[in-house]
Structures are given as C-alpha cells and as structure tokens.
VEXDREN-2710 file (C-alpha; in Angstrom, 1 decimal):
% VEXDREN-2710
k/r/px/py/pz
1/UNK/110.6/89.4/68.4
2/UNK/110.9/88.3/64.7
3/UNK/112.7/91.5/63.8
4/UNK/115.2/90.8/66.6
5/UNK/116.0/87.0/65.8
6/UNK/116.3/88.2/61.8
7/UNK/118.6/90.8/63.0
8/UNK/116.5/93.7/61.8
9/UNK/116.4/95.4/64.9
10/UNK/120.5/95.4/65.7
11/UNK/122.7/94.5/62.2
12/UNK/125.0/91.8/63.9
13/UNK/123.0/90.7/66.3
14/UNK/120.2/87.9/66.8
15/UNK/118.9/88.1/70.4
16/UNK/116.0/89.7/72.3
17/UNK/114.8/89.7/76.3
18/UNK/110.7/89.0/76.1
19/UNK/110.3/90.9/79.2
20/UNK/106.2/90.9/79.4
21/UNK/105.0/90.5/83.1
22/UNK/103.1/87.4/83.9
23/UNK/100.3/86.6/82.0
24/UNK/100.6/88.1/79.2
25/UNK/101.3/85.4/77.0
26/UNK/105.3/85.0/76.7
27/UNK/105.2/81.1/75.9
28/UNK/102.5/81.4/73.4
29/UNK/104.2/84.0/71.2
30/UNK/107.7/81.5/71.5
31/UNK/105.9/78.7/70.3
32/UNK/104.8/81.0/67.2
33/UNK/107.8/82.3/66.9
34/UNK/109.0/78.7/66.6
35/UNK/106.8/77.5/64.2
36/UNK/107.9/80.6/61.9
37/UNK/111.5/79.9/61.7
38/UNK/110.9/76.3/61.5
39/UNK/108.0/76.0/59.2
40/UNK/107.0/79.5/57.6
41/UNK/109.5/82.2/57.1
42/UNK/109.0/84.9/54.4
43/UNK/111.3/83.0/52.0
44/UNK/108.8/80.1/51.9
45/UNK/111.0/77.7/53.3
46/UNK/112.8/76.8/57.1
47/UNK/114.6/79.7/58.6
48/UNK/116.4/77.1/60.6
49/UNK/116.0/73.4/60.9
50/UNK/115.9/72.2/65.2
51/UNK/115.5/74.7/68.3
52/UNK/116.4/74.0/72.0
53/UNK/113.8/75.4/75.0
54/UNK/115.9/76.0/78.1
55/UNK/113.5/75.5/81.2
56/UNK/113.2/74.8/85.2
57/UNK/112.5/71.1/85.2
58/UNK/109.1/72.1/86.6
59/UNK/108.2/74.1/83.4
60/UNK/109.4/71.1/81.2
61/UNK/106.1/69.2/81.0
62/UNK/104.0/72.5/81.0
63/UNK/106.1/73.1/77.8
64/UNK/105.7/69.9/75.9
65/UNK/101.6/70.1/76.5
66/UNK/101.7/73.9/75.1
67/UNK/103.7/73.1/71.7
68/UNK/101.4/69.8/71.4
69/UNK/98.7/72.1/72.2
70/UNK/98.9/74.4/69.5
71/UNK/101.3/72.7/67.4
72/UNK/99.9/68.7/67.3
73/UNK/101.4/66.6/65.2
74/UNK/102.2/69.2/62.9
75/UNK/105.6/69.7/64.7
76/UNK/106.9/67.2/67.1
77/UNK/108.8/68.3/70.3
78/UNK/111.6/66.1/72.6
79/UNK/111.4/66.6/76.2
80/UNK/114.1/65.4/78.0
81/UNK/114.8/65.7/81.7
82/UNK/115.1/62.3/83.9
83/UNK/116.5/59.1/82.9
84/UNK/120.1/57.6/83.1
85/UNK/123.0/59.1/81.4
86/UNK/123.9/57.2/78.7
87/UNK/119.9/57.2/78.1
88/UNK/120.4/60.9/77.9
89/UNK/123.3/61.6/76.0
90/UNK/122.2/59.0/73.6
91/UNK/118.8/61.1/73.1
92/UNK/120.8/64.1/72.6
93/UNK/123.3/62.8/70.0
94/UNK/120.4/61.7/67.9
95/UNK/119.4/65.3/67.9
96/UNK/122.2/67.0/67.3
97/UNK/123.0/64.5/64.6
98/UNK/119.6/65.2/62.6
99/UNK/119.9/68.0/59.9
100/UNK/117.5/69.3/57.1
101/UNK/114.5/67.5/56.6
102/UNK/115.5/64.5/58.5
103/UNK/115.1/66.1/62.1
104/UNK/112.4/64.2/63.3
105/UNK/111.8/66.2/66.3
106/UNK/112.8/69.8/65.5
107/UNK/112.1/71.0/68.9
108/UNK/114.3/70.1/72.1
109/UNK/112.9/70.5/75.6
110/UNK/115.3/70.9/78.4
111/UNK/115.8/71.6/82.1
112/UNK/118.8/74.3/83.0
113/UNK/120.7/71.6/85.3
114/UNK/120.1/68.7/82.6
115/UNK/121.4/70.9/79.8
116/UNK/124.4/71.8/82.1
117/UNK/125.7/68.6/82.2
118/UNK/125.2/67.2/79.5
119/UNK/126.4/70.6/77.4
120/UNK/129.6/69.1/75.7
121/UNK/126.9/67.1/73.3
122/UNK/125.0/69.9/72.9
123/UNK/127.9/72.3/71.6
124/UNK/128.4/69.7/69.0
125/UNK/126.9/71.3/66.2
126/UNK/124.9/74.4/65.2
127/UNK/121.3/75.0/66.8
128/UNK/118.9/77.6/64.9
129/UNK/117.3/78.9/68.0
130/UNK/117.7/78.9/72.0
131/UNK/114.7/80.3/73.9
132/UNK/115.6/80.6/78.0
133/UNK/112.4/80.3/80.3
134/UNK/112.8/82.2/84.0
135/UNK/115.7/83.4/82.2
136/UNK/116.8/85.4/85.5
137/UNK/118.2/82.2/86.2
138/UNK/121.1/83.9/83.9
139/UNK/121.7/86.9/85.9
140/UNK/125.3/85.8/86.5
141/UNK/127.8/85.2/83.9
142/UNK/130.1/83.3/86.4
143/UNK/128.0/80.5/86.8
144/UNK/128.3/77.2/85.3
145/UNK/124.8/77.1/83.8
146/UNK/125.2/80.6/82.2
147/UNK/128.6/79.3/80.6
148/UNK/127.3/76.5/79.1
149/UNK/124.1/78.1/77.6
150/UNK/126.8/80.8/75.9
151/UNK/129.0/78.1/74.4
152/UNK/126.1/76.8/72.5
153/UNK/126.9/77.3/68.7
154/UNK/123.8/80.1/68.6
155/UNK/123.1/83.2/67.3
156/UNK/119.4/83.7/67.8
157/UNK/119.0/83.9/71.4
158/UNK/115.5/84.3/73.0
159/UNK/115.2/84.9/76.8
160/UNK/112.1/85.2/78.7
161/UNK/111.8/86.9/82.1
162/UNK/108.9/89.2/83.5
163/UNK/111.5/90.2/86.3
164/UNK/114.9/91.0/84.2
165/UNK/116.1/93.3/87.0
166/UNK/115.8/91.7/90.5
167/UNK/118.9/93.0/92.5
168/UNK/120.8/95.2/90.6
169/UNK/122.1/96.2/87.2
170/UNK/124.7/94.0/86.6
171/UNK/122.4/91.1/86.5
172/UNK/121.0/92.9/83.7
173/UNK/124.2/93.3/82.0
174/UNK/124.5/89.7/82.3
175/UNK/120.9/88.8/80.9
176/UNK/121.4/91.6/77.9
177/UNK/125.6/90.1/77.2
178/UNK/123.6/86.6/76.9
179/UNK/121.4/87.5/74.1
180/UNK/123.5/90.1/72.6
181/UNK/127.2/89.8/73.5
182/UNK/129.2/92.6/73.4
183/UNK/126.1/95.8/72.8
184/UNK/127.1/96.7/76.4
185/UNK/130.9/96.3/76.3
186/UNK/132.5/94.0/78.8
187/UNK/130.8/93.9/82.2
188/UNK/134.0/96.2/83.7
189/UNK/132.7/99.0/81.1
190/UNK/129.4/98.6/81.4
191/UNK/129.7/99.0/85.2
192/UNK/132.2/102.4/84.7
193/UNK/130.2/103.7/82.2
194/UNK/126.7/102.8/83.5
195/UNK/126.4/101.0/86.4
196/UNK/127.9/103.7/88.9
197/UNK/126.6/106.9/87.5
198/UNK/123.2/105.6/87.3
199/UNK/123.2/104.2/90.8
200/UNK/124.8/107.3/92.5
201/UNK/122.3/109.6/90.7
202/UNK/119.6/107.3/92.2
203/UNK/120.6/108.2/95.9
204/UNK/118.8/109.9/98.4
205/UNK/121.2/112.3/99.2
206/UNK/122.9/112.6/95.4
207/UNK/123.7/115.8/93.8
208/UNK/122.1/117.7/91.3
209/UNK/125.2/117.6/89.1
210/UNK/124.9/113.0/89.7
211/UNK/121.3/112.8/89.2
212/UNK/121.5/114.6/86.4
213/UNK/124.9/112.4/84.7
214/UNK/122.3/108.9/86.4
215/UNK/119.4/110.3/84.1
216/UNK/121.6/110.8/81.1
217/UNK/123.6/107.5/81.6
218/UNK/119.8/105.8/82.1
219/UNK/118.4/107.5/79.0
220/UNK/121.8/106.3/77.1
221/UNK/121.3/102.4/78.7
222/UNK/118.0/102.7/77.3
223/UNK/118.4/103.6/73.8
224/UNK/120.7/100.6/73.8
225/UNK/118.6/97.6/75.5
226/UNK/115.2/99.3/74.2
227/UNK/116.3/97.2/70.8
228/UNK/116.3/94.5/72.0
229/UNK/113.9/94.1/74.9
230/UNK/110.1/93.5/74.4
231/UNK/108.5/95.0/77.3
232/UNK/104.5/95.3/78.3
233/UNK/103.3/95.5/81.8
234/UNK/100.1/93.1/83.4
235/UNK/98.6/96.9/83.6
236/UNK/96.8/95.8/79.9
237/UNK/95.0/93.3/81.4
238/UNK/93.7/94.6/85.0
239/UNK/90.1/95.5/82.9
240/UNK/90.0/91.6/82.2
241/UNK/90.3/90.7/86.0
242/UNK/88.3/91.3/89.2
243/UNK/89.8/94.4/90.9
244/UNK/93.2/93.4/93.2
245/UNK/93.0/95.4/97.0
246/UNK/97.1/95.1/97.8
247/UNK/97.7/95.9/101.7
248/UNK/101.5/96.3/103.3
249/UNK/100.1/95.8/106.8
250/UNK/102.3/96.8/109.7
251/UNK/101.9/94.6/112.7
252/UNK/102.9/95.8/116.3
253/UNK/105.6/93.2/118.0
254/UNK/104.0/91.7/121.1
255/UNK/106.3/92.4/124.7
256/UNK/108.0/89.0/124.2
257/UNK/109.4/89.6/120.6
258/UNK/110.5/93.2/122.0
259/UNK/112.3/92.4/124.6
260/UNK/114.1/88.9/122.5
261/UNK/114.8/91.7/120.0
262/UNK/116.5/94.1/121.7
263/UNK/118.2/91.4/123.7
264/UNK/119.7/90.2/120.3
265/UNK/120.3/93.6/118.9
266/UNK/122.3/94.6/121.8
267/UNK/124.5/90.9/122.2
268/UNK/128.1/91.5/121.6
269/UNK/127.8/89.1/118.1
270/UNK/125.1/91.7/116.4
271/UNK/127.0/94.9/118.0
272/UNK/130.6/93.5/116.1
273/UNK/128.8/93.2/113.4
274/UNK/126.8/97.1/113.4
275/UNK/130.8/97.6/113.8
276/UNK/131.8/95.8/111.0
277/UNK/128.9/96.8/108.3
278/UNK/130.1/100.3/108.8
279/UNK/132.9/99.4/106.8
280/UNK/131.2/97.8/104.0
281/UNK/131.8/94.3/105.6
282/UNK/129.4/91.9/105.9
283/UNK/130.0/88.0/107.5
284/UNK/128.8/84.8/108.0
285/UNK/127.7/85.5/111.4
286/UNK/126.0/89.0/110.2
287/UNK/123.4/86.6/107.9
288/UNK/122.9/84.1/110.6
289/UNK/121.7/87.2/113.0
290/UNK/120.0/88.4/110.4
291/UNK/118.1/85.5/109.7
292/UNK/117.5/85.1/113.7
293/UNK/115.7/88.4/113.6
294/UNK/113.8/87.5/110.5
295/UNK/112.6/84.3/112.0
296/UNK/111.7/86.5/115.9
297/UNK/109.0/88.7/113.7
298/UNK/107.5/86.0/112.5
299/UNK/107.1/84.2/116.2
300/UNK/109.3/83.6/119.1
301/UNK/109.1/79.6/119.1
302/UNK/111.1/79.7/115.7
303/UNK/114.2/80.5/117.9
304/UNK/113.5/78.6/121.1
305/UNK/115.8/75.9/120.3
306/UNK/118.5/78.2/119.8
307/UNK/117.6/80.2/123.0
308/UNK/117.6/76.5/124.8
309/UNK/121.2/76.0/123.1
310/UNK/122.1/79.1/124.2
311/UNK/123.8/80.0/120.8
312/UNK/126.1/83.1/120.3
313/UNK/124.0/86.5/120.4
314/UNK/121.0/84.1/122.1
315/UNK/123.0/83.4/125.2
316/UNK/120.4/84.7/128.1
317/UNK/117.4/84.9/125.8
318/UNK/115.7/81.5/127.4
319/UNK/115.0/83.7/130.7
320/UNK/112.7/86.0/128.4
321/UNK/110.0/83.4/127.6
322/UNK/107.0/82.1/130.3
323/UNK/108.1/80.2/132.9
324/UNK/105.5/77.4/131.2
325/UNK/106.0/78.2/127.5
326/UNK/106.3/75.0/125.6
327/UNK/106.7/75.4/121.4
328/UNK/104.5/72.3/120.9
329/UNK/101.3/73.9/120.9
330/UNK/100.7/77.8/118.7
331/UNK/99.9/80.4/121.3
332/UNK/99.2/83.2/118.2
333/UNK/99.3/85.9/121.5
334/UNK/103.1/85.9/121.4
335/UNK/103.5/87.1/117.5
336/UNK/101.9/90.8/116.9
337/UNK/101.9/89.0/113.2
338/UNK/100.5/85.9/113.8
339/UNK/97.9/87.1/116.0
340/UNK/96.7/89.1/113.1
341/UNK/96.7/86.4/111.2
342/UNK/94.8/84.3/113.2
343/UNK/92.1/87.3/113.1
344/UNK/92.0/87.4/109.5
345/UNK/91.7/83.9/109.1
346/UNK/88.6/83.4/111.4
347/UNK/87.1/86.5/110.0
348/UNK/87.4/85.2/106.2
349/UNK/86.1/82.0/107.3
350/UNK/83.0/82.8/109.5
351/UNK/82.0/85.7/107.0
352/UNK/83.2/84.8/103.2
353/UNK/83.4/81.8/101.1
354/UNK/86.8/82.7/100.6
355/UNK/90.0/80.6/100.6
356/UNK/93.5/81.7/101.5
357/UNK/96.8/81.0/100.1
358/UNK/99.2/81.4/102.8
359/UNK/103.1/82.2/101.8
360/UNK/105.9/82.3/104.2
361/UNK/110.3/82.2/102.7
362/UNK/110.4/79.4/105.8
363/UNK/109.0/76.0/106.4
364/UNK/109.4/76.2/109.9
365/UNK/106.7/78.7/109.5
366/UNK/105.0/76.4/107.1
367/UNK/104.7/74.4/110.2
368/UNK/103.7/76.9/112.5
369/UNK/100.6/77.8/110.3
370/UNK/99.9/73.8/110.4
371/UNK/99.7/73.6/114.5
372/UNK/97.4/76.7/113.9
373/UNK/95.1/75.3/111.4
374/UNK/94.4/72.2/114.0
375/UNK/94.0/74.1/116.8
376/UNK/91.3/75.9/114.6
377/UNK/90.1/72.9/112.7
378/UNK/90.7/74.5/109.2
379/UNK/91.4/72.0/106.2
380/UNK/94.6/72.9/104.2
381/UNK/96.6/71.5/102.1
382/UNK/101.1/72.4/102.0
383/UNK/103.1/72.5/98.7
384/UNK/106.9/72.8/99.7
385/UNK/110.1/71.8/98.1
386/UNK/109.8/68.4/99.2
387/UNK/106.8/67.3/97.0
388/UNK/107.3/66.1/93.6
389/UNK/106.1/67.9/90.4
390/UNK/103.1/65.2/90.2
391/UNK/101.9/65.3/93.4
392/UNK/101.9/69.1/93.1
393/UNK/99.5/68.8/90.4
394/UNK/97.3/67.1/92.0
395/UNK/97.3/69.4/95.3
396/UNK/97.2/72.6/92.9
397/UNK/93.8/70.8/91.0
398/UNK/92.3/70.0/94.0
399/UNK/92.3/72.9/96.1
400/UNK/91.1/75.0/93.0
401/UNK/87.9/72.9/92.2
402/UNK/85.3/75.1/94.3
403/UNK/83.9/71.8/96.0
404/UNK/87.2/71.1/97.7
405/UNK/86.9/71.7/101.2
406/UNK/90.2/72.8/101.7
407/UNK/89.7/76.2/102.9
408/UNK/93.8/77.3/103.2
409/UNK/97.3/76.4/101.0
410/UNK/100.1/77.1/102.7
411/UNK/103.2/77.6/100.1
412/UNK/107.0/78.1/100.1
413/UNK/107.6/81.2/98.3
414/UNK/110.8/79.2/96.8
415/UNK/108.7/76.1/95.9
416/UNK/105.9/78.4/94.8
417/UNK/107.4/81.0/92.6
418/UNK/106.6/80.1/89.4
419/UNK/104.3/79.0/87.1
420/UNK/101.4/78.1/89.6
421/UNK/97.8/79.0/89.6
422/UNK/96.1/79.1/92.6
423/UNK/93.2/80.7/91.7
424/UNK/90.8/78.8/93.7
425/UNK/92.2/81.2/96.3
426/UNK/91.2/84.6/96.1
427/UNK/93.0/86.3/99.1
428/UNK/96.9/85.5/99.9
429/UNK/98.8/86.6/103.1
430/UNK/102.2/87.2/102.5
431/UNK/103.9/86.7/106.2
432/UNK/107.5/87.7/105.5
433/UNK/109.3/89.5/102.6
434/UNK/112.0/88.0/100.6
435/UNK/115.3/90.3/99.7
436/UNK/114.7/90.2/96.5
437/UNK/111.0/92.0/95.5
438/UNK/110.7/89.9/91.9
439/UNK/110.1/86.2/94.8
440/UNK/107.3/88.1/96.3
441/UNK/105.9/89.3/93.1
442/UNK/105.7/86.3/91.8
443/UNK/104.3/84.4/95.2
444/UNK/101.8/87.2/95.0
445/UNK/100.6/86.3/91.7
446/UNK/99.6/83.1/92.1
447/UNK/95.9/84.1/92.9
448/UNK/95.6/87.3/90.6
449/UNK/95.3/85.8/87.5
450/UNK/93.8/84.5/83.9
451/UNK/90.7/82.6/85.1
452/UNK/90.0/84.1/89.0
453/UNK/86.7/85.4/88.8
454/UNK/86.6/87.1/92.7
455/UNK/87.5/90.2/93.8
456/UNK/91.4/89.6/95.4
457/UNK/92.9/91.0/98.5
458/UNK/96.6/90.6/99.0
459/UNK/98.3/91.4/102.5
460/UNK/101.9/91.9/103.0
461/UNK/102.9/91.5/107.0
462/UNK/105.6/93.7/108.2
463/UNK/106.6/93.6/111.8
464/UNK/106.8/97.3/112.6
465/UNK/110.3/99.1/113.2
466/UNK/112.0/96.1/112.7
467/UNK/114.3/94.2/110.0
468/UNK/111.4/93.6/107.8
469/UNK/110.3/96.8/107.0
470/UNK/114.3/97.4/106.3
471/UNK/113.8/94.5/104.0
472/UNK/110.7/95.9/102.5
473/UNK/112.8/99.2/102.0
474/UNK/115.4/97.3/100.2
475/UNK/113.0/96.2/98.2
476/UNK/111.5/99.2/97.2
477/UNK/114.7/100.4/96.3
478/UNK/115.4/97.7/93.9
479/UNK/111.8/97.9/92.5
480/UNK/112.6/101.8/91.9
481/UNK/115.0/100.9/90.1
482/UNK/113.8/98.2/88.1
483/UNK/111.0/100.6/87.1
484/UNK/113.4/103.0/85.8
485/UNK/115.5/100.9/83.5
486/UNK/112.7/98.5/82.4
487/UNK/108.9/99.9/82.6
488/UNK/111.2/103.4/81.8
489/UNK/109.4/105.1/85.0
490/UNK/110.8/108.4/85.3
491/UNK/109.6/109.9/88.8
492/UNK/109.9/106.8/91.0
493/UNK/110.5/108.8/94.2
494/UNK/114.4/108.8/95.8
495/UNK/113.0/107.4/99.4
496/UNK/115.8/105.8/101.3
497/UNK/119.5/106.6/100.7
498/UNK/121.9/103.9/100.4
499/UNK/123.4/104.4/104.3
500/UNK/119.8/104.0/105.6
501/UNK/119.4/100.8/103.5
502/UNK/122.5/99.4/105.4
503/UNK/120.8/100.1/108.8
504/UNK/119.6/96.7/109.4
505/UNK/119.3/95.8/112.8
506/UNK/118.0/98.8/115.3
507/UNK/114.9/98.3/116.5
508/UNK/112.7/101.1/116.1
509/UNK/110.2/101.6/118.9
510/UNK/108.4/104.7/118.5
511/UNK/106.7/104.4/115.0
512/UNK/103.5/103.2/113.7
513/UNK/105.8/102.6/110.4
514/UNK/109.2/103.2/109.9
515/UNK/109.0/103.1/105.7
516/UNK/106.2/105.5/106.5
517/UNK/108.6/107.8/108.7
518/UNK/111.0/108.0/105.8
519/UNK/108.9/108.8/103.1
520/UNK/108.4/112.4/104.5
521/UNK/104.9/112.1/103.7
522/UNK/103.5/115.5/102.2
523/UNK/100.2/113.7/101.8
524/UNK/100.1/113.3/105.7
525/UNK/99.5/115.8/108.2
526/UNK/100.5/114.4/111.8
527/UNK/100.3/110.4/110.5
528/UNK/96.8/111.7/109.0
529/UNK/96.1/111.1/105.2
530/UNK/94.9/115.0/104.2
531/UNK/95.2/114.1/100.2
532/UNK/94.2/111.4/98.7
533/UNK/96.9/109.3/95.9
534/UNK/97.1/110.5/92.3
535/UNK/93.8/109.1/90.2
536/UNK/96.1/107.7/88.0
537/UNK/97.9/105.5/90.7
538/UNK/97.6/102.0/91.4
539/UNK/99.3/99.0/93.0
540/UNK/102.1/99.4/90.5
541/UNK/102.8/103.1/91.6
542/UNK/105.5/104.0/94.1
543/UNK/104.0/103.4/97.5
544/UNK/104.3/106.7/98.6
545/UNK/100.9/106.8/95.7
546/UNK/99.3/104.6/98.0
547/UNK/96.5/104.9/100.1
548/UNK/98.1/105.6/103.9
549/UNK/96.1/104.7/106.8
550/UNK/97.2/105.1/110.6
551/UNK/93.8/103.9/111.9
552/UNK/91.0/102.0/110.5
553/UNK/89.0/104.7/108.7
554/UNK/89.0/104.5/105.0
555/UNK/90.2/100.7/104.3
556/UNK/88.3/98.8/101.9
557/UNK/88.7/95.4/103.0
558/UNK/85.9/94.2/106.0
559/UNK/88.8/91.6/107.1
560/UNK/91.7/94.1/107.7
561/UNK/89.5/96.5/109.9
562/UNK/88.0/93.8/112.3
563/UNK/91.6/92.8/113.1
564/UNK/93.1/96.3/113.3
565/UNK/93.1/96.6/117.0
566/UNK/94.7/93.0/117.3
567/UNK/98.2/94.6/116.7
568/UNK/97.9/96.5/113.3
569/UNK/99.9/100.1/113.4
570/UNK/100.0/101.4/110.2
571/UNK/98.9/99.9/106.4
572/UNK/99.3/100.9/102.8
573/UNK/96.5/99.8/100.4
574/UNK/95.7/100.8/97.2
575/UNK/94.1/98.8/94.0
576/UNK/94.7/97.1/90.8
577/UNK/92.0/99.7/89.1
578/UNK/88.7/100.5/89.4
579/UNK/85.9/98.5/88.7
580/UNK/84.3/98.3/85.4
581/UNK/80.5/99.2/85.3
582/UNK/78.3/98.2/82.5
583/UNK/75.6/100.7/81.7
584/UNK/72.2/99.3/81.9
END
C-alpha cells in the first residue's frame, strides 16, 4: 500500500484498491498507513499534512473509535456527519483552512452523502490522502457521489472493498479509473478492448478461437490492475475459526405456490414480457413480475393483497388459495421454504444451544418470520432499515451476550450488510438470494467471524425450478467471474451460457435442482454422487466442487437431515476446511 501511495508501484500514479475479504484487517492497515504519511515517512518528517476517510454514515463512529484506539491522543481525528449546514460547512472550512503544523485535527471523518453535499468546500484546497470505505459504493462513474470524490484535489487515492467486482466489469473499471485515472483508458476503450473479449470468451457456448482472445485479454487486464490492487482471500484465516458447513438447500414448492406460479407465468403481462426479453428488452412491468415471483417462493400471503386487487398478471389468482385462507396467522404448510424452515428452527431449538440469525432481501418477510416466532413462542429480536445506528448497537450487544434469551435475529440483508457481528449466532438461514452475490456474501458473514467460537452452519434456500435458482445462477456467473479477474482463478467452470441466464421465468417442474441439471454433473451418476469433490476444495470453490446430495445420506449437519422429507429436493454442502487436531 505504501509503495502504491509513494508511486513506486506505477510512476505517475498514487492510488491502490485494498481488496482483502472481510476480516482480514483493511481498517487497521489504513489507520497505519495514516499515521506514516502523517507522522513517520522515511524522510523523517510528514508526507502530507491532513487526510479525509470517506465512509457509510454507519461506519463513521466505528472509524473515530479505531483511530482513537490505536492512535489516542497522539493524532486527533474529526468526525463529521449530523448537524445543521452552516454547522457543517463551518467545521469543514476550518479544516481545509489548517496547513502545516497548525492542523489541529489532521484526520477527517466523513459519510459518502455528507461529503456529497458539502463537496464544493472540500475541493477548496489540496488533501494529502483520501481513503474510501465499501468503496463499491464507486462502481459508477455517473453518479453524483463518485463525481464529487474525483474532483477532490488528490492524488493518493486509497479504496477499500472485499467485493470490487459485484456485477460486472465495468464497475471495476470505474473503481480502478477512481484511484488511478487513465491506466485503463477511457471506459469506451476499456470496454472494446477488455470488457467484450473477456466476457464472450467466458460463455458457455464461446469458441475456442474467443476463449482463448478472453484468457489473453484477462491475463493483459491483470498485469495492469495487479499494480495496484492488494488482494488476500479470508482462506488465511479459516485455521483460526471453527469450521463453516455452507448448504444451498433446494426446497420443493408446495401445490399452492405451483399452481400461483404457473398461473403468473402463463398471464398475458409475464408472456409479453418472455416476448420482449428475447429482444434484449427488459421493462418496468418485467421487474414488478419478477419481484412477484420472488416474493411467491418465499410464501403465497406475500401476494394476497395483490391477488385480492386483482392486479395485472394476478387477475384470477385469488380463486387458487383455500376457501378459508386468511394472511393473519403463518400456516408454514403453504411455503415448501418456510416449512423447512420451521423444521430447522424447532430442531435447532429442542436439540442445540444454538441461536439463528435469519436474513431475508424483504421485510414483509421480516414480518412473516415474526407471526412465526409467536406462534412458536421463540424470543427474537429484528434489525431493519428503520432502526437507528444506536439502537442497533444495543440489539447487536444484546443478542450476542450468551445469557440473552433471544434465541433468533431476523435481519434485512440491505440493513445488515456491513460491518456487523453477530456472532452470538452461530447458524444463519439465508431465505432468498439477492442479484448481486457480494449482498449475500456479506449477510452471510455476519456469524463466521473474528471471535465465534462454534462450529457454523449456513443455509441458502432455493425454491426448486423456479426464479431463484435462476437468480442463484446469475450469481454464480458473476462470482465466476469475479474469481477470475480478482482471486485470478483460472478454471472456474463455464456452467450457464448467457441465453440460459436470461431464462427467468419458466417454471421447471421435473427437477430436484435445476443449477444441478445444468452443471452436467460428471461426478453424478443418475442424480447419485459416485466421486467425491477435489481434497483441495472448499466453500470458496466453484459449486460444481461441492458436495451433491439428492437424498439425505452423506450430510453433515443433524438439522438439515431431520427436515429433509419436509420439502428438501436437492442440497449442495461443502466446508470452510477441515478441522484442526492437536496431537496429544
């Protein structure tokens, strides 16, 4: 990192992307790198004389207590992010007025959206160093955010993400231009000359002749970006932590979610649109459906009022449901996921010590798994987007202490994302998957961490055939390719070509897994595992490395195989690493 600031690594340029995953310490080796160029550079004297940390408002606090941590007194940081206007501006003119030896508070703590509008007094003058926290946040240089971070008057550019690739490469572009404007060309030329070789090489169905110009376009991106990009995965630490068992469970859909299903799937609304995405188009009404069918796996009652409405592509739907269904009480029966859920739940709690963290992308959900933890009489405690930073605290400290007798925390993935430890948890159910793979990792890591002292099990619910294991897919491909450009993976399997990734909305009734199906599985002899994964896979490895288990033979986890014949069809499991033994 020091070699990149100093421009050691690139002549003419000061930036660098700390890429490390979670965990690994990115904020402690910012906070010495900040101390360095204020207080102890090779010359014996201040490499520069203030620095500005860019970070979500819920980070800002977290910040301030880590440079007073391990700085003290010795180096006094300004965190700034409520408080009138004027207040604000004022605070920020006295900053950017301070030079030399008279800076009184070298270091500047920020939130994106405060620093966004108040940039004009923040371009005032030079600044020595910028360091962006979630810096994904900068995956687009059209924003307003991302244009008033690059009109600060900065060379030394420090951004910090675990996930720097979380939908496609010209995000990258965008989070590499930021640090290190102009390495990659203009974003036109870096998508003609990158971008489109490298992405048509990674198809399914590309030819030899494009894989091979996408693997020499890749090795050419990453003799560029490998200067400036510090990159170690949370691999290094797994001997430190209790072993991880990750399951993508498959759950079957009960009759009533079938029969909703294909009555949406074959409405004249989703039928224009199957019409329409076969021309590269997709509408407004495309993501409401799509979000229909997302909400239908998770349980039927999260569309009832639109069924009752009758809205478009739901027109007819209300005739589907029991004549005496009512959505005010959870009937678990009618949601193949949620009636595994329920099993797990009552399993984990009659025959562990265990607590869960529950994550779901909707609060509706949120309140579904509250109407289920009455009728059940569980504790729990909910952190959503509604609850102040303070509160969250609280809720966070509480649930962890052992003695609490909250035995669930149910979480919105958005709200939930980053920064919090939940380790009073040791298993977390993840009940729907999230476009973009780098919100789930990071939901998922919220019990696997510095300090849990338990083994971990994580589940991933899929309902089976249907949207979300298209989702999942999706996924997968942007992991794949994530892998490839950052961790430099270089036989992340071509699984799913880029027309099958379009195929959204079909329901698929005759498979115990559809990601399964299109693996073409030569581990698997008639759905059968015959060979076991690679010894030197893990839970980071492709999934097609995993374990693969039609039935309940061979799974590790007690909980999974008492609910199996509740509605499971199909799970993938495999572990962080294998248990460390000391010798006696």
């Amino acid at each position: 990192m020091w070699d990149c600031v100093t421009g050691v690594r690139i002549p003419g340029s000061q930036g660098c992307i700390m890429a490390d995953e979670m965990g690994l310490g990115k904020t402690l080796q910012c906070i010495t790198l900040l101390w360095t160029l204020l207080k102890q550079s090779p010359d014996a004297k201040p490499t520069i004389d203030k620095a500005i940390v860019v970070t979500p408002s819920s980070l800002v606090k977290n910040w301030y207590n880590e440079i007073n941590k391990w700085l003290g007194t010795r180096v006094n940081a300004l965190a700034i992010d409520s408080g009138s206007k004027d207040q604000i501006d004022r605070n920020l003119d006295s900053f950017m007025s301070q030079q030399g030896r008279r800076v009184s508070s070298p270091i500047l703590i920020i939130s994106y959206e405060t620093f966004r509008l108040h940039a004009a007094v923040l371009h005032r003058g030079p600044i020595g160093l910028v360091i962006c926290d979630e810096g994904h946040r900068l995956k687009n240089c059209e924003n307003l955010t991302y244009q008033a971070l690059s009109g600060l008057k900065c060379r030394r550019r420090v951004l910090l993400s675990g996930t720097p690739i979380q939908n496609d490469l010209l995000e990258y572009f965008s989070l590499v231009h930021f640090v290190n404007t102009g390495i990659l060309g203009t974003a036109q030329e870096f998508k003609k000359r990158f971008e489109t070789p490298i992405l048509r090489g990674r198809d399914a169905s590309a030819s030899d002749k494009d894989q091979k110009r996408g693997e020499e376009k890749l090795k050419e991106l990453l003799d560029i970006v490998d200067r400036c990009i510090i990159r170690r995965t949370a691999s290094i630490l797994s001997k430190y932590l209790p072993v991880k068992i990750e399951q993508v469970v498959c759950c079957r859909l009960t009759p009533l979610q079938t029969a909703l299903y294909k009555h949406m799937v074959q409405s004249k609304l989703v039928q224009a649109q199957l019409d329409k995405s076969k021309s590269g188009k997709v509408t407004g009404s495309a993501f409401t459906a799509i979000t229909q069918l997302k909400k239908l796996c998770n349980h039927p009652s999260l569309i009832y009022e639109r069924c009752l409405e009758g809205e478009e592509g739901l027109d007819g739907a209300l005739d589907l449901f029991p004549a005496n269904y009512s959505p005010k009480h959870i009937q678990p029966e009618l949601s193949g996921k949620m009636l595994v859920l329920d099993y797990i739940l009552a399993m984990t709690k009659t025959k562990t010590s265990d607590k869960v963290v529950l994550v779901s992308n909707y609060t509706q959900t949120l309140d579904l798994f509250e109407k289920l933890c009455r009728s059940r009489g569980y504790l729990y405690v909910r952190l959503d987007g509604s609850m102040t930073i303070k509160k969250r605290a609280k809720v966070v400290e509480r649930f962890n202490n052992p003695s609490s007798p909250e035995f669930i925390f149910m979480l919105s993935s958005k709200a939930g994302g980053c920064g919090l430890n939940l380790i009073g948890a040791n298993r977390l159910v993840m009940f729907d998957p999230d476009w973009n793979p780098a919100n789930d990792e990071q939901a998922m890591a919220r019990v696997w961490r510095d300090g849990q002292k338990k083994q971990c099990y994580i589940y991933r619910l899929l309902a089976t055939g249907t949207i979300e294991e298209k989702i999942f897919q999706r996924q997968a491909h942007k992991k794949a390719l994530s892998s490839c450009v950052v961790d430099q993976e270089e036989d992340v399997d071509r699984h799913f070509s880029l027309d099958e990734l379009r195929d959204l909305f079909p329901l698929n009734e005759d498979t115990i897994s559809d990601t399964h199906d299109k693996f073409k599985c030569r581990r698997c002899v008639n759905r059968i595992q015959v060979r076991p994964p690679p010894d030197d896979s893990d839970c980071n490895s492709d999934l097609s490395q995993w374990h693969h288990a039609a039935d309940k033979r061979g799974l590790q986890d007690l909980m999974l195989k008492a609910c199996w014949d509740a509605a499971v069809t199909f799970t993938f499991h495999h572990r962080s690493h294998e248990e460390q033994r000391g010798v006696v």
